[in-house]
C-alpha positions in Angstrom: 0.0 0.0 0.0 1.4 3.4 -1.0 0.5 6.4 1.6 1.0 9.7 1.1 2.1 12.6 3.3 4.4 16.2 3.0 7.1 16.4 1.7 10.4 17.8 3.7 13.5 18.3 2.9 15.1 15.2 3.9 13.5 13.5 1.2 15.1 16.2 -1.5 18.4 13.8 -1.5 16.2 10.7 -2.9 13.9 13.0 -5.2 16.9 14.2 -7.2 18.5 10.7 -7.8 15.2 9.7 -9.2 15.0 12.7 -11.5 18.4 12.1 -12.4 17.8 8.6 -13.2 15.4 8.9 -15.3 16.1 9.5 -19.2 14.9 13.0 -19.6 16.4 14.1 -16.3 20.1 12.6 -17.1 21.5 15.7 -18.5 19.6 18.3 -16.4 19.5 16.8 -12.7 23.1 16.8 -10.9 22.8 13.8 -7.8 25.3 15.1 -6.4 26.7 15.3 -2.3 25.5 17.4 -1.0 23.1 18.6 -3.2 23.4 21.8 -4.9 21.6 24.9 -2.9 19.4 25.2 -5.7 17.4 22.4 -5.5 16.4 23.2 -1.6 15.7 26.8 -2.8 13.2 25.5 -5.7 11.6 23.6 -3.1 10.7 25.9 -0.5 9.9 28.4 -3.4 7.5 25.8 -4.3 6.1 25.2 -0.8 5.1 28.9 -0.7 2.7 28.5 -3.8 -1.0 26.6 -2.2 -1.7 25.4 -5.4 1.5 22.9 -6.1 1.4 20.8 -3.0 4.2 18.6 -2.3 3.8 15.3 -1.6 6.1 12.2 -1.4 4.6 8.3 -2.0 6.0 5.8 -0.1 5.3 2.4 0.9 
């Protein structure tokens, strides 16, 4: 069963290496330690707009 809750932070590390891995994200993503500021800036920009929740799936 897959539940569903907010996203945080902490999961940023494991979003990026799936972005990376997948074929359209291979040349844009960098999965890289630790991860570049950018990608924690995006997401609390993204936090701050109601309609683009985040969310992360996990079983």
């Amino acid at each position: 069963m897959i539940t569903f809750r907010e996203a945080l932070e902490a999961d940023l590390t494991a979003v990026v290496r799936l972005l990376a891995d997948d074929r359209l994200g291979q040349g844009r993503e960098q999965d890289k330690t630790p991860l570049l500021d950018g990608y924690a800036w995006r997401f609390y920009a993204m936090l701050g707009q109601s309609e683009l929740p985040a969310i992360q799936g996990q079983s």
